[in-house]
N, C-alpha and C positions, 0 to 999 in steps of 0.2 A: 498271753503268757509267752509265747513264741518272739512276741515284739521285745518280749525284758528281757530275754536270753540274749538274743541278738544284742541287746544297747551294753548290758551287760560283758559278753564277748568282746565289743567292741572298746569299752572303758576299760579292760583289763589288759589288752592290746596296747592302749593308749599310758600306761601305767609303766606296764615295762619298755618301753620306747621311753619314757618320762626319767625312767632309776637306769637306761643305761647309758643316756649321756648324763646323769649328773656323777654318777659313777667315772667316766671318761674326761670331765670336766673337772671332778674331786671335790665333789662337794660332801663325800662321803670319807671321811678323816683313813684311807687305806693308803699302803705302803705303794708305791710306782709301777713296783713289779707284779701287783695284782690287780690293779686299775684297769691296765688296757687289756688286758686277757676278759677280765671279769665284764667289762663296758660292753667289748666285742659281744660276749656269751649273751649277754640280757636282750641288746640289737638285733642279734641271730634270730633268737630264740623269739621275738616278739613279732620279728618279719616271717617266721617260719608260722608262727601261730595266725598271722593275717592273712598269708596264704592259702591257708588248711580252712579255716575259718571263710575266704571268700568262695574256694571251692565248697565249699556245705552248703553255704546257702544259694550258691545258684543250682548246686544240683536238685535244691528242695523246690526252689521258684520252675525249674523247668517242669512242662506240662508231660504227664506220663501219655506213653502211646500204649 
């Protein structure tokens, strides 16, 4: 179960990194001045989430003393 969480996590990571450059690219029929604000926020947000997400799981693999 723990393995589908992770794959999970990780596809969803994968997902918003996917919607914020096609967002930044326009593939998404939005006005200019909401593209790169909006592109930025999904990129942020997906790197912030990779982060958090690789800190969990090492803190979980490390062995407790």
């Amino acid at each position: 179960m723990k393995k589908l969480l992770k794959i999970l996590d990780y596809f969803l990571i994968l997902i918003l990194f996917l919607v914020g450059i096609l967002v930044f690219l326009g593939g998404f029929n939005l006005q200019e001045n909401l593209r790169l604000p909006l592109g930025a926020l999904f990129l942020f947000y997906g790197g912030l989430r990779f982060i958090l997400i690789q800190r969990k799981y090492r803190r979980e693999d490390r062995p407790k003393q």
